[in-house]
N, CA, C, O and CB atoms as a CASP TS submission, in Angstrom:
PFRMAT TS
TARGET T0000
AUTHOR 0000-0000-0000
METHOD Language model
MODEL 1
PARENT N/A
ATOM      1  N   UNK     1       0.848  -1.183   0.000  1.00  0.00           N
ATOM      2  CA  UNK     1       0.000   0.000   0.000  1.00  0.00           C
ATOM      3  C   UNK     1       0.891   1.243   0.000  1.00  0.00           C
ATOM      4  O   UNK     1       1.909   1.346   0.684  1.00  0.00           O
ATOM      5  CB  UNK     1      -0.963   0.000   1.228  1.00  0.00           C
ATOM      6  N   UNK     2       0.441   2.127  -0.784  1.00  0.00           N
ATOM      7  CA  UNK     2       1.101   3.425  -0.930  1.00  0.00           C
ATOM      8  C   UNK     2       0.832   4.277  -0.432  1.00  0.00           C
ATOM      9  O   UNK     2      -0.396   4.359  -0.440  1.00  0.00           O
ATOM     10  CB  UNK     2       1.172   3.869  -1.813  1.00  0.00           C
ATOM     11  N   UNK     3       1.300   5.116   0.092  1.00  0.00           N
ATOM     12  CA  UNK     3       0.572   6.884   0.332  1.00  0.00           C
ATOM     13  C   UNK     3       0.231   7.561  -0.796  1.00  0.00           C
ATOM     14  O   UNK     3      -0.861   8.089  -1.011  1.00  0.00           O
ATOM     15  CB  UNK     3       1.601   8.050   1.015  1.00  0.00           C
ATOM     16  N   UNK     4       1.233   7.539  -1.558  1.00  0.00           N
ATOM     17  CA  UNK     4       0.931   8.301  -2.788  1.00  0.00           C
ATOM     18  C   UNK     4      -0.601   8.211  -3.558  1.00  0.00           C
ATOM     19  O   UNK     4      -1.020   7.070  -3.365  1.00  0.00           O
ATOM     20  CB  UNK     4       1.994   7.821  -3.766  1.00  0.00           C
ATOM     21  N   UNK     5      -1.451   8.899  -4.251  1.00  0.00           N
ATOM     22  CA  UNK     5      -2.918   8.600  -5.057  1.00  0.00           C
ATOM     23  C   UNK     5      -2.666   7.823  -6.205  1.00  0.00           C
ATOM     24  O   UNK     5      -1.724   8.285  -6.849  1.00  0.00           O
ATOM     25  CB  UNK     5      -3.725   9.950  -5.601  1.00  0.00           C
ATOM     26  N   UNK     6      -3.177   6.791  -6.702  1.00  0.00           N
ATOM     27  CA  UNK     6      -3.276   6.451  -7.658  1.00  0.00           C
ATOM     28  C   UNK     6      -4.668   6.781  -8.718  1.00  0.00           C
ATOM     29  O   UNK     6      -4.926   6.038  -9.666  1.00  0.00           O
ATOM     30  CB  UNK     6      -2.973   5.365  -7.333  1.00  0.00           C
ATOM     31  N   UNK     7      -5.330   7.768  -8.448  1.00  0.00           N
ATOM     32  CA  UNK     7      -5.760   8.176  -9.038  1.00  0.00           C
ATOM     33  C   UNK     7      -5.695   9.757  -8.736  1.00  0.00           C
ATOM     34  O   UNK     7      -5.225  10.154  -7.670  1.00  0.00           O
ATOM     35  CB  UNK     7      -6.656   7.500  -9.124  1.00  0.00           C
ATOM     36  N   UNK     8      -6.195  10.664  -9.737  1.00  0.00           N
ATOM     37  CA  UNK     8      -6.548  12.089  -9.131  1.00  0.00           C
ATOM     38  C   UNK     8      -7.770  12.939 -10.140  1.00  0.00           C
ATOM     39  O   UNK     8      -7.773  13.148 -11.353  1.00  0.00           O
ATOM     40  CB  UNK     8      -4.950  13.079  -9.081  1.00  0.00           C
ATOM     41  N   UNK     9      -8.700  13.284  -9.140  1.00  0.00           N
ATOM     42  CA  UNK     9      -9.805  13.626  -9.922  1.00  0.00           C
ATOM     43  C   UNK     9      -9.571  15.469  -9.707  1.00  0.00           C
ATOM     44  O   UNK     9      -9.374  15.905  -8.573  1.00  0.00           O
ATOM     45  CB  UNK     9     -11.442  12.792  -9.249  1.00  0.00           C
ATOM     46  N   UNK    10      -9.624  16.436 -10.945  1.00  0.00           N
ATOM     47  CA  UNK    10      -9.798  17.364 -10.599  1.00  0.00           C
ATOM     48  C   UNK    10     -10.693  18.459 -11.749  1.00  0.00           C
ATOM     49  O   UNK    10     -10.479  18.477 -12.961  1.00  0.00           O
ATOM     50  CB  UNK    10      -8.570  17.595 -10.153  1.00  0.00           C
ATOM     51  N   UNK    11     -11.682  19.300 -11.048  1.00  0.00           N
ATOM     52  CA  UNK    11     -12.686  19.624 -11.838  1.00  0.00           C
ATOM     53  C   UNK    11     -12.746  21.228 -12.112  1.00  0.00           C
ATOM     54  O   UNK    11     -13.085  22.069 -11.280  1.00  0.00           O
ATOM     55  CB  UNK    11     -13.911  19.074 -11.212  1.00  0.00           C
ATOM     56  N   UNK    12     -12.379  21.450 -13.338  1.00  0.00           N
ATOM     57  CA  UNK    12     -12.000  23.005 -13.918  1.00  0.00           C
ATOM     58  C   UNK    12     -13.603  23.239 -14.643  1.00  0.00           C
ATOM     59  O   UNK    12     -14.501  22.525 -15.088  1.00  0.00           O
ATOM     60  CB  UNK    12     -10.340  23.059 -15.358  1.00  0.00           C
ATOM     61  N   UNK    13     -13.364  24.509 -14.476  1.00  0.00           N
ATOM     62  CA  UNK    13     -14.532  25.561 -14.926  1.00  0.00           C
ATOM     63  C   UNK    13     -13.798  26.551 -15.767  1.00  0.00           C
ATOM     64  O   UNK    13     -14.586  27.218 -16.437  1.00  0.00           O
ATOM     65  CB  UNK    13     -15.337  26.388 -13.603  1.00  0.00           C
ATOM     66  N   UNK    14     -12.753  26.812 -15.920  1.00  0.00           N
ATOM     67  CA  UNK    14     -12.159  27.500 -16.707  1.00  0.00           C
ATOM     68  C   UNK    14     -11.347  28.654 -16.185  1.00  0.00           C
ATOM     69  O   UNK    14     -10.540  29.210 -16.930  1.00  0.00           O
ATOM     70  CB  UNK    14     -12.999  27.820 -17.508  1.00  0.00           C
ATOM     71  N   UNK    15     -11.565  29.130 -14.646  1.00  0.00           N
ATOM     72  CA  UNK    15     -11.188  30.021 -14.160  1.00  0.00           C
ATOM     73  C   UNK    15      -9.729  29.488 -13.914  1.00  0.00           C
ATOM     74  O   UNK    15      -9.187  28.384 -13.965  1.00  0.00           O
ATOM     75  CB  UNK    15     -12.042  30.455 -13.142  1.00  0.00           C
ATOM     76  N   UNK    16      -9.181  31.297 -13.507  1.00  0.00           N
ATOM     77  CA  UNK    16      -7.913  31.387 -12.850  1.00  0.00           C
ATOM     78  C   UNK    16      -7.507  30.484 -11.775  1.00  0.00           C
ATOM     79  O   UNK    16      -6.354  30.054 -11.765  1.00  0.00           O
ATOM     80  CB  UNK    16      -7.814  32.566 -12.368  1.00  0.00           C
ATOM     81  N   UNK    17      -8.370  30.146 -10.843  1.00  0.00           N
ATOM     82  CA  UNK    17      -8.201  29.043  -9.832  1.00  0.00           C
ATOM     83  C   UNK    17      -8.596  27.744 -10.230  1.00  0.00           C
ATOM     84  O   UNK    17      -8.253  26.734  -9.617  1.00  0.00           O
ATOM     85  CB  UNK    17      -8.912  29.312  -8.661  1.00  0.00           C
ATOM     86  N   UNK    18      -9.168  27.743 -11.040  1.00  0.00           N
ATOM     87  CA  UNK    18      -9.381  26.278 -11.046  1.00  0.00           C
ATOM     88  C   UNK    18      -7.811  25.667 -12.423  1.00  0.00           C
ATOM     89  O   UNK    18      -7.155  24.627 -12.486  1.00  0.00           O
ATOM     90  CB  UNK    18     -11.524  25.953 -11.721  1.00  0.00           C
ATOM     91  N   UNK    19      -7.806  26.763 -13.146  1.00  0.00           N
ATOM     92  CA  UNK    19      -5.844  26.607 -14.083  1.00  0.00           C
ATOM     93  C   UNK    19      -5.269  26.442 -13.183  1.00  0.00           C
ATOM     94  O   UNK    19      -4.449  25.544 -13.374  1.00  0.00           O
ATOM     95  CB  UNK    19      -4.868  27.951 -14.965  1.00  0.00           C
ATOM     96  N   UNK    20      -5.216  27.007 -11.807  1.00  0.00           N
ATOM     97  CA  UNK    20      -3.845  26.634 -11.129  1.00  0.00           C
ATOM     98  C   UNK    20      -4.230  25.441 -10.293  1.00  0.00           C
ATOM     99  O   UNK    20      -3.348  24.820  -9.698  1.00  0.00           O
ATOM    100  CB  UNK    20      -3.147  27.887 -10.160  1.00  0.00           C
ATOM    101  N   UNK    21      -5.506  25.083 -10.212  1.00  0.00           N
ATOM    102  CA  UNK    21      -5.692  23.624  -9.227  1.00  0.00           C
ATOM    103  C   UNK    21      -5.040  22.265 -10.567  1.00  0.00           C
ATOM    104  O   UNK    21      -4.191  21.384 -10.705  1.00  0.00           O
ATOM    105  CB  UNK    21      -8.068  23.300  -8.644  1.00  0.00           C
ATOM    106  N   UNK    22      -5.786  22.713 -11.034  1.00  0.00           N
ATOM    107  CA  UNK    22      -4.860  21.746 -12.899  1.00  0.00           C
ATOM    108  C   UNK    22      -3.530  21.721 -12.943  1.00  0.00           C
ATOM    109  O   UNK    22      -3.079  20.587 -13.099  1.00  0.00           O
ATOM    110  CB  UNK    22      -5.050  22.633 -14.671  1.00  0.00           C
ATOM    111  N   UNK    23      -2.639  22.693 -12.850  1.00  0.00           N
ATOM    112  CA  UNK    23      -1.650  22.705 -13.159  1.00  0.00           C
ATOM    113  C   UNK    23      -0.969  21.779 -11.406  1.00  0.00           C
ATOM    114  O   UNK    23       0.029  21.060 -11.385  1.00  0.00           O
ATOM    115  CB  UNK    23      -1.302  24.346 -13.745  1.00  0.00           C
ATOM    116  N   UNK    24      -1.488  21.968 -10.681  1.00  0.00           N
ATOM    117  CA  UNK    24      -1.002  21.759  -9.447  1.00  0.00           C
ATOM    118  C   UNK    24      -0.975  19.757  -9.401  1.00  0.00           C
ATOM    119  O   UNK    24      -0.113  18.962  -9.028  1.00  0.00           O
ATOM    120  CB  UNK    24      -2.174  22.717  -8.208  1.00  0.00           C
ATOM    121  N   UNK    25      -2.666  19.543 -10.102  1.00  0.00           N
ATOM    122  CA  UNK    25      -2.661  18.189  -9.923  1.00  0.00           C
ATOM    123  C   UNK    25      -1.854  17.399 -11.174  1.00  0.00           C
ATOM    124  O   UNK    25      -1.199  16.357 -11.153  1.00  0.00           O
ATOM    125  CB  UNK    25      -4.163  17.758  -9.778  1.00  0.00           C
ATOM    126  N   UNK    26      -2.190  18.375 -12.330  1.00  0.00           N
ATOM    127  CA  UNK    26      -1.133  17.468 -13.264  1.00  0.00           C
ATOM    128  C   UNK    26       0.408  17.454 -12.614  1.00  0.00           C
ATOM    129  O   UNK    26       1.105  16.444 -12.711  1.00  0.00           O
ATOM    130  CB  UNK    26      -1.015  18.201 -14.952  1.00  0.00           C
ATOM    131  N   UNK    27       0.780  18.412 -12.081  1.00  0.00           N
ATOM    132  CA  UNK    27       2.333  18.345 -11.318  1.00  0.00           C
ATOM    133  C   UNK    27       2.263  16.570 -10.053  1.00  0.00           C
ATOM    134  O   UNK    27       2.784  15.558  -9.584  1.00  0.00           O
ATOM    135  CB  UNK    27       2.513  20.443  -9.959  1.00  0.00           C
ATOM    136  N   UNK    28       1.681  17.053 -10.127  1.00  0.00           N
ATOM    137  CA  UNK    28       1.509  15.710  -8.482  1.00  0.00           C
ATOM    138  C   UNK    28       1.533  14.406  -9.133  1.00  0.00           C
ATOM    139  O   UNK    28       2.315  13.480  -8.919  1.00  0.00           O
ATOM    140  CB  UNK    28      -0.360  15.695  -7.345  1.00  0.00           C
ATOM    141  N   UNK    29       0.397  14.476 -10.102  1.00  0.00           N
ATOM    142  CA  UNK    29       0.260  13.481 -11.398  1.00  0.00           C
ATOM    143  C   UNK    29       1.329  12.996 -11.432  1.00  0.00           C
ATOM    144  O   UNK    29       1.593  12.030 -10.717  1.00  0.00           O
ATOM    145  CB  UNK    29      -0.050  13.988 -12.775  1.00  0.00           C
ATOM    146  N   UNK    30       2.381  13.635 -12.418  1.00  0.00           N
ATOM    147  CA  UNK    30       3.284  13.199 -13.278  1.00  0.00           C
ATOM    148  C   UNK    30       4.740  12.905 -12.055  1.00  0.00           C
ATOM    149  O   UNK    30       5.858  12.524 -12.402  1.00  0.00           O
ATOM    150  CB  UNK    30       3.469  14.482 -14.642  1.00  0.00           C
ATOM    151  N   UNK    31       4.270  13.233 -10.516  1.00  0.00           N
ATOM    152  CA  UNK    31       5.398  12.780  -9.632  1.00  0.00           C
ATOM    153  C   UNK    31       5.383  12.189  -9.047  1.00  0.00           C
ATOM    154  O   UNK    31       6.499  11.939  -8.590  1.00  0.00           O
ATOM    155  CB  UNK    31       5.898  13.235  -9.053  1.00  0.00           C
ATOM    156  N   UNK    32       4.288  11.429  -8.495  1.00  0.00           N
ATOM    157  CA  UNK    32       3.370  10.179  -8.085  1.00  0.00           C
ATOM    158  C   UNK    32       3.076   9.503  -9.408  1.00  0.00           C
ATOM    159  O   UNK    32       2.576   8.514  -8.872  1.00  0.00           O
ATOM    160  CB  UNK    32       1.883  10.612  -7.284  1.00  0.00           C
ATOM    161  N   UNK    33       2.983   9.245 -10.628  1.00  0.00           N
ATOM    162  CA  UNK    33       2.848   8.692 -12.020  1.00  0.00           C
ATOM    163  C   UNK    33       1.496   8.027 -11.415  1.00  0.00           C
ATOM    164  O   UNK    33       1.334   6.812 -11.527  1.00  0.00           O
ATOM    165  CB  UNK    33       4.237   7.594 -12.754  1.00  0.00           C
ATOM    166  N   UNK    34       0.422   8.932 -10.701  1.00  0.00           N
ATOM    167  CA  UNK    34      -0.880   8.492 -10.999  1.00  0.00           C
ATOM    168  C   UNK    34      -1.300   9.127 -12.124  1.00  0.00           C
ATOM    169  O   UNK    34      -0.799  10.028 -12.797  1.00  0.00           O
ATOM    170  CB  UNK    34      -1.791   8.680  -9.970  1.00  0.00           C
ATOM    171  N   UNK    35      -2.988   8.081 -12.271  1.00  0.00           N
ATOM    172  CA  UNK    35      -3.623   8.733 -13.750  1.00  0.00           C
ATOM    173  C   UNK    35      -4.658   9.844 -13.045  1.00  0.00           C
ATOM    174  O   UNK    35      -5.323   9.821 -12.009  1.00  0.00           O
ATOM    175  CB  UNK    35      -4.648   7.351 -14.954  1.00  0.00           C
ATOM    176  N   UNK    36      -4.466  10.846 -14.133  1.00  0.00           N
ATOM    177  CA  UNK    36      -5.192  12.448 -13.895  1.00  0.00           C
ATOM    178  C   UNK    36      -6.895  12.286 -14.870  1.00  0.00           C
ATOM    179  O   UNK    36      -7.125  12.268 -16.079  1.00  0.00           O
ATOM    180  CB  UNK    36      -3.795  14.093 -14.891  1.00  0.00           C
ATOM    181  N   UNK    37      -7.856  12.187 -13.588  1.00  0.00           N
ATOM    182  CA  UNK    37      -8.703  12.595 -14.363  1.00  0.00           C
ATOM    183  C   UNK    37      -9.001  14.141 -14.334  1.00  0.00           C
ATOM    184  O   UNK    37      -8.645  14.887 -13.421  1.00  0.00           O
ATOM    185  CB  UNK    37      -9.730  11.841 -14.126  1.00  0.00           C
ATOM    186  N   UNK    38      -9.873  14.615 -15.731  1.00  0.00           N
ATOM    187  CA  UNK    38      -9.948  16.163 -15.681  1.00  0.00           C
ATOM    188  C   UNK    38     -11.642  16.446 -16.249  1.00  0.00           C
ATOM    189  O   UNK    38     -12.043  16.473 -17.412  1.00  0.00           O
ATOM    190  CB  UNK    38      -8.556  16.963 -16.862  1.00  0.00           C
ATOM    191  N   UNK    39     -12.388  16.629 -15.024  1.00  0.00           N
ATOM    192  CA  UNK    39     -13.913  17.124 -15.001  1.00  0.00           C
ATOM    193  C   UNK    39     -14.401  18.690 -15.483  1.00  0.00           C
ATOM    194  O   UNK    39     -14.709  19.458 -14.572  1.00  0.00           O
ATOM    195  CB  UNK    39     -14.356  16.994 -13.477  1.00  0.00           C
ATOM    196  N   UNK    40     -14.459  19.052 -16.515  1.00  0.00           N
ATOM    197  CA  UNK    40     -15.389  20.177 -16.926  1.00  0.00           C
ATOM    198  C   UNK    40     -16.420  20.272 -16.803  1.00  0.00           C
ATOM    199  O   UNK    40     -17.270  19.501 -17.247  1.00  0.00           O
ATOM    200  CB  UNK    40     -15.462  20.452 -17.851  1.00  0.00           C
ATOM    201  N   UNK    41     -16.684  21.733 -15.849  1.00  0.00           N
ATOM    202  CA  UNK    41     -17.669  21.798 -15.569  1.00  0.00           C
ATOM    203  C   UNK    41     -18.496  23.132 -15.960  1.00  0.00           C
ATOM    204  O   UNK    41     -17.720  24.086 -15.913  1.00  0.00           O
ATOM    205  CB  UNK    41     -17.548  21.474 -14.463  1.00  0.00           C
ATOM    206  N   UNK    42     -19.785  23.526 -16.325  1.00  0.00           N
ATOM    207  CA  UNK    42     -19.807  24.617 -16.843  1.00  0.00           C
ATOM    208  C   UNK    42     -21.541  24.857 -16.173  1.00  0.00           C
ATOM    209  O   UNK    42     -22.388  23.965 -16.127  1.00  0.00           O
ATOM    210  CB  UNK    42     -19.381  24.575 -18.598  1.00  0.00           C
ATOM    211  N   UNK    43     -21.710  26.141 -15.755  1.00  0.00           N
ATOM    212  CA  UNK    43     -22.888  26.670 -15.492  1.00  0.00           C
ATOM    213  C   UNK    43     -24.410  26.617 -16.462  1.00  0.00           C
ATOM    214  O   UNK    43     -24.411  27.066 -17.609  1.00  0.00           O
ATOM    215  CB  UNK    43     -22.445  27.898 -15.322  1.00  0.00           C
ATOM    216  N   UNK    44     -25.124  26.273 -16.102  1.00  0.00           N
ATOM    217  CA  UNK    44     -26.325  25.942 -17.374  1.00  0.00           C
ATOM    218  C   UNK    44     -27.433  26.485 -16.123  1.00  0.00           C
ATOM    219  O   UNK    44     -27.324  26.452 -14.897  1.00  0.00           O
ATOM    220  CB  UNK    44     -26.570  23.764 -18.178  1.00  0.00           C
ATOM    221  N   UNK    45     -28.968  27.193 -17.377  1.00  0.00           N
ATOM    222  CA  UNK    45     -29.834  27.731 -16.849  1.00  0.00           C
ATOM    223  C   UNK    45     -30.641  27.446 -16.493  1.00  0.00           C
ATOM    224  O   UNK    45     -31.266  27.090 -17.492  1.00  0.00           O
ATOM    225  CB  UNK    45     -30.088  28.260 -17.139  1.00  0.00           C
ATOM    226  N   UNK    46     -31.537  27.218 -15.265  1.00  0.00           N
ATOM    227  CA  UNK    46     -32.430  26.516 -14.891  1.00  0.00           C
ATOM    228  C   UNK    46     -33.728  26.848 -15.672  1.00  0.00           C
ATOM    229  O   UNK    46     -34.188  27.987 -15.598  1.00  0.00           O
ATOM    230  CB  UNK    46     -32.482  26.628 -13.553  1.00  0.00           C
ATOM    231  N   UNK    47     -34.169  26.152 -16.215  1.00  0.00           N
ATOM    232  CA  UNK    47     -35.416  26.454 -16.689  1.00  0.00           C
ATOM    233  C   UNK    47     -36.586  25.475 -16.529  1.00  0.00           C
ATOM    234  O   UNK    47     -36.676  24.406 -17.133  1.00  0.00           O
ATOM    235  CB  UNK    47     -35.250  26.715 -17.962  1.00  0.00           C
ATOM    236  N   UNK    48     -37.572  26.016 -15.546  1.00  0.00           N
ATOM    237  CA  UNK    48     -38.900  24.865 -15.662  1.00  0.00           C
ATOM    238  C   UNK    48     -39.668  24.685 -17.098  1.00  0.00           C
ATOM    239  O   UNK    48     -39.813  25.428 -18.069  1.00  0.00           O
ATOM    240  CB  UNK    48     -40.190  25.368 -14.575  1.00  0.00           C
ATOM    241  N   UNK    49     -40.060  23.451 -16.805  1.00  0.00           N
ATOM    242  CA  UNK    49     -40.914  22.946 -17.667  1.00  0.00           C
ATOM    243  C   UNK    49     -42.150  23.729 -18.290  1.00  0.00           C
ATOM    244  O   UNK    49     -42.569  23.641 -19.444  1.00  0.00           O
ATOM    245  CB  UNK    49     -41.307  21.924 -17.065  1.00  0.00           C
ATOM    246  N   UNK    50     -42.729  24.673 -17.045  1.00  0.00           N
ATOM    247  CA  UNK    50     -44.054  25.412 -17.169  1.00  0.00           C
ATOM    248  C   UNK    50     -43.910  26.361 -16.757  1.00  0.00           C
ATOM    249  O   UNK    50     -43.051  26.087 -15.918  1.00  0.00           O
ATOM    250  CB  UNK    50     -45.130  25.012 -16.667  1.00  0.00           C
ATOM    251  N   UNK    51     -44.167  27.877 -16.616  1.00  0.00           N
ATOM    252  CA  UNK    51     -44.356  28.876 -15.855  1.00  0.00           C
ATOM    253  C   UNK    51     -45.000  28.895 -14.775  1.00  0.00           C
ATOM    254  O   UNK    51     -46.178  28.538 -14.746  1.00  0.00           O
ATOM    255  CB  UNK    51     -44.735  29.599 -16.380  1.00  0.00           C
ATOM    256  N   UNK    52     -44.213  29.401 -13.465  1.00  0.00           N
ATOM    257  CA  UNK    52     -45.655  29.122 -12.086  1.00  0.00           C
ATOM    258  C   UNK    52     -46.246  29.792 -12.052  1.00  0.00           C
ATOM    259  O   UNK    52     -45.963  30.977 -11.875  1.00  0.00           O
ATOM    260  CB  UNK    52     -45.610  29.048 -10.661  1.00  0.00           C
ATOM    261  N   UNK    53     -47.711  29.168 -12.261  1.00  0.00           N
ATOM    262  CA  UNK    53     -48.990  30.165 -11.806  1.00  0.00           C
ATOM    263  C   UNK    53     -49.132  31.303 -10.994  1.00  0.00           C
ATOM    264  O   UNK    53     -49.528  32.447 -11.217  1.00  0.00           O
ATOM    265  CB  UNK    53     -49.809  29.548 -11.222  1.00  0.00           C
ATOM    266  N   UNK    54     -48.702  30.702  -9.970  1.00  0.00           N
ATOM    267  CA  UNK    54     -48.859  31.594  -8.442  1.00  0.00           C
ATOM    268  C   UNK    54     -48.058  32.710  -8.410  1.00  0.00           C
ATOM    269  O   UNK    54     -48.100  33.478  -7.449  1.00  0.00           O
ATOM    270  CB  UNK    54     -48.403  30.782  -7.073  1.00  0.00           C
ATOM    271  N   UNK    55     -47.117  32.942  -9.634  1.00  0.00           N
ATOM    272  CA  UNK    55     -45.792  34.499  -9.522  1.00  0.00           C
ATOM    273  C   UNK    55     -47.437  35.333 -10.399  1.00  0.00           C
ATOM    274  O   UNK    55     -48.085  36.335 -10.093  1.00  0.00           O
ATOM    275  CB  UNK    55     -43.298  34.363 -11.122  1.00  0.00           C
ATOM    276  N   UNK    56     -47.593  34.308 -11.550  1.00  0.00           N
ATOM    277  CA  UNK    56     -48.303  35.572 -12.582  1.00  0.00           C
ATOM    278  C   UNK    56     -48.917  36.819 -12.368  1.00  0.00           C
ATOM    279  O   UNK    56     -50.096  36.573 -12.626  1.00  0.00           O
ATOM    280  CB  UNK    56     -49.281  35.157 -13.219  1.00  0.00           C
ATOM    281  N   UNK    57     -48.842  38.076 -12.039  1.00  0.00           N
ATOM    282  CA  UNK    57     -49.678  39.321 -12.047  1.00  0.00           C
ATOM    283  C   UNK    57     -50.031  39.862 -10.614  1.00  0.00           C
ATOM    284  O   UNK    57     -50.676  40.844 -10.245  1.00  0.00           O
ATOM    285  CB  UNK    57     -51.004  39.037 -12.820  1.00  0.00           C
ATOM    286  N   UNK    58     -49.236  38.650  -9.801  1.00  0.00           N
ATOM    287  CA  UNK    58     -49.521  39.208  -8.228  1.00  0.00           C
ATOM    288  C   UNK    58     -48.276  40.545  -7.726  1.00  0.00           C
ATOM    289  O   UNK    58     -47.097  40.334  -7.445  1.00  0.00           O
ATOM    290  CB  UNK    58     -49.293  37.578  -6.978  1.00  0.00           C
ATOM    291  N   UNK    59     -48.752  41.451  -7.731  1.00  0.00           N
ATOM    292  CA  UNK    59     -46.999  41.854  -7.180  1.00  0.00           C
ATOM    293  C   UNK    59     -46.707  41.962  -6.121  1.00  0.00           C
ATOM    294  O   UNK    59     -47.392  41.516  -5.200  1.00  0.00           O
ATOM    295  CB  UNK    59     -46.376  43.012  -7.481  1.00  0.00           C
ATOM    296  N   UNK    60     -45.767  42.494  -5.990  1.00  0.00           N
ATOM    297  CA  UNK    60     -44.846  41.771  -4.499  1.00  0.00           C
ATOM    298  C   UNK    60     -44.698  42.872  -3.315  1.00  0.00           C
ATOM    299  O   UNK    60     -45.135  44.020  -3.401  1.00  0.00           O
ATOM    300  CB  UNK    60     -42.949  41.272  -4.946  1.00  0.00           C
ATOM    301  N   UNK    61     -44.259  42.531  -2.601  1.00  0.00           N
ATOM    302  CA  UNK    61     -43.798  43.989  -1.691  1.00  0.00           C
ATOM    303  C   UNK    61     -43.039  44.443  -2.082  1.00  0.00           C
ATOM    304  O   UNK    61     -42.619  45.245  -1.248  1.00  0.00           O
ATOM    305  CB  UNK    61     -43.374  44.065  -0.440  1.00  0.00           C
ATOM    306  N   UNK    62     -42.265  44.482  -3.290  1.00  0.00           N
ATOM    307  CA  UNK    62     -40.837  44.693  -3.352  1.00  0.00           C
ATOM    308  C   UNK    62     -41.536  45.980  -4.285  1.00  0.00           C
ATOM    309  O   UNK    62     -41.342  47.185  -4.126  1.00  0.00           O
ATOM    310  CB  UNK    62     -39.579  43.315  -4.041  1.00  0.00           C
ATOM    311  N   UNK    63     -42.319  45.375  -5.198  1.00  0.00           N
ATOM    312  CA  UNK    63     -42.158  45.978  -6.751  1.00  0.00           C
ATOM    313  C   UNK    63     -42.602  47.697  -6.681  1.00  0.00           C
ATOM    314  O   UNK    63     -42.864  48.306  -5.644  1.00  0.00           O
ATOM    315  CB  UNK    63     -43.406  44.995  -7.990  1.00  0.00           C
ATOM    316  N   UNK    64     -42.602  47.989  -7.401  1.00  0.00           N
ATOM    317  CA  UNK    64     -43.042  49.684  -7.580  1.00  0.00           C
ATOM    318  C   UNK    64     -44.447  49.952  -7.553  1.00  0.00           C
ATOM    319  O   UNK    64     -44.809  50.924  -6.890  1.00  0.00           O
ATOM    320  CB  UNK    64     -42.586  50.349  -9.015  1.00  0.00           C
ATOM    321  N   UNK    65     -45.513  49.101  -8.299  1.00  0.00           N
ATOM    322  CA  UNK    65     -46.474  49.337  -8.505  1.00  0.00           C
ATOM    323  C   UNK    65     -46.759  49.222  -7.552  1.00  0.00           C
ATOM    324  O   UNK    65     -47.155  50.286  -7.077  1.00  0.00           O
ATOM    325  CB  UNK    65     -46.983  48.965  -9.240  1.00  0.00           C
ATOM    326  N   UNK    66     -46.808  47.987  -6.541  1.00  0.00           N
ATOM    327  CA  UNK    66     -47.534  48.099  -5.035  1.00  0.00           C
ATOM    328  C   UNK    66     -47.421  48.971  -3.892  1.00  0.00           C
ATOM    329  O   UNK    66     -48.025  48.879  -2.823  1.00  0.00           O
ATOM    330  CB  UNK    66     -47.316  47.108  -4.421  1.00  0.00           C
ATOM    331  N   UNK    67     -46.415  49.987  -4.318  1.00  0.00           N
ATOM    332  CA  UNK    67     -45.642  50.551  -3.032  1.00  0.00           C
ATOM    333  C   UNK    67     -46.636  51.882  -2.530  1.00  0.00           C
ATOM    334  O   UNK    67     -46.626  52.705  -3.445  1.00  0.00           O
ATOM    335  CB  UNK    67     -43.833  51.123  -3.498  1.00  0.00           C
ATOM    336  N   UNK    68     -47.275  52.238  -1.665  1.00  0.00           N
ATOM    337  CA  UNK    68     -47.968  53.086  -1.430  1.00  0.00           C
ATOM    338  C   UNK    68     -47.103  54.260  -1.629  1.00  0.00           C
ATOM    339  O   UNK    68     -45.891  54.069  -1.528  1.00  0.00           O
ATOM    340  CB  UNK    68     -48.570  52.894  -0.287  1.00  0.00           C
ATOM    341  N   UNK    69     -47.646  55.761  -1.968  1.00  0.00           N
ATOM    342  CA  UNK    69     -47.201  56.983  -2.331  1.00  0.00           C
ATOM    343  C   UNK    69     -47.619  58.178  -1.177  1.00  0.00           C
ATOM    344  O   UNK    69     -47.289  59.351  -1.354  1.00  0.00           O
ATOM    345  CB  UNK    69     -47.798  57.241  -3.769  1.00  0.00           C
TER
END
């Protein structure tokens, strides 16, 4: 049994920190000669299926139209 990882999972988004978490695990990678996996990951928009009823035409406390003058 080793200390060293024989595997290494690491998951970039493209940012400045996540290049240097990459560069950090491919380094470790290639000095431990484990295998590097590399997870992309990217932001996507939530979108329901249907519009909710219950937002439609009610307004809020927040909004302008409701706000007493």
């Amino acid at each position: 049994m080793s200390i060293f990882p024989t595997r290494i999972l690491v998951a970039t988004d493209g940012s400045e920190e996540a290049a240097l978490a990459l560069t950090t695990a491919a380094d470790l990678s290639k000095s431990t000669n484990s295998e590097l996996h590399v997870a992309y990951v990217f932001p996507t928009a939530v979108q329901r299926p249907f519009p909710n009823p219950y937002w439609r035409g009610r307004p809020t406390k927040w909004s302008t139209s409701s706000r007493r003058r």
